[in-house]
N, C-alpha and C positions, 0 to 999 in steps of 0.2 A: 504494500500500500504506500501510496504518497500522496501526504498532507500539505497543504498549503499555510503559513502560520500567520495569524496577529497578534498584535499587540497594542492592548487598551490599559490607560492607567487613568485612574480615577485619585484625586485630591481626597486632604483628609475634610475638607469641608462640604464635600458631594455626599447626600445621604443614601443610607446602604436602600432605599429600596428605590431610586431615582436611577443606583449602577445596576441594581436587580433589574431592573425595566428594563434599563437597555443592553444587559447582556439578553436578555428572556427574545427580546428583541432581535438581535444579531442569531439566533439562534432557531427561532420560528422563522424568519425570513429570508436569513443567509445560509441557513445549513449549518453554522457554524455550532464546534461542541469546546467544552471545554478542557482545558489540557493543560493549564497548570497556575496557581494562583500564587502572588506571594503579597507582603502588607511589611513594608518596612518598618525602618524606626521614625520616619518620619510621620507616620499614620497613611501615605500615598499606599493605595490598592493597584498592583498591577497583575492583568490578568490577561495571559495567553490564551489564545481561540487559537482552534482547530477544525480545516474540512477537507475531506479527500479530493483530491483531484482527478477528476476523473478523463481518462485517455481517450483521443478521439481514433475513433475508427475508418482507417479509409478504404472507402471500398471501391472495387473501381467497376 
């Protein structure tokens, strides 16, 4: 498989159901899933999305 990756970082002053929205968002609409979170010392959320990429077929 091969994934295609982003990356979203959210402020410590973004509320957690405002980043909930729009990951829920990127997720029902882009395909996109989740693949890895981290929350520094600063309080900033950054969170990796992930979605396969898929091969095109040529046929002739």
């Amino acid at each position: 498989m091969t994934y295609e990756f982003r990356k979203v970082s959210f402020s410590k002053d973004v509320p957690r159901s405002v980043s909930l929205q729009e990951l829920n968002d990127e997720a029902e609409y882009g395909k996109w899933e989740l693949a890895r979170t981290r929350i520094s010392v600063g309080g900033v959320r950054t969170v990796w999305l992930r979605r396969k990429i898929m091969p095109l077929s040529l046929s002739s």
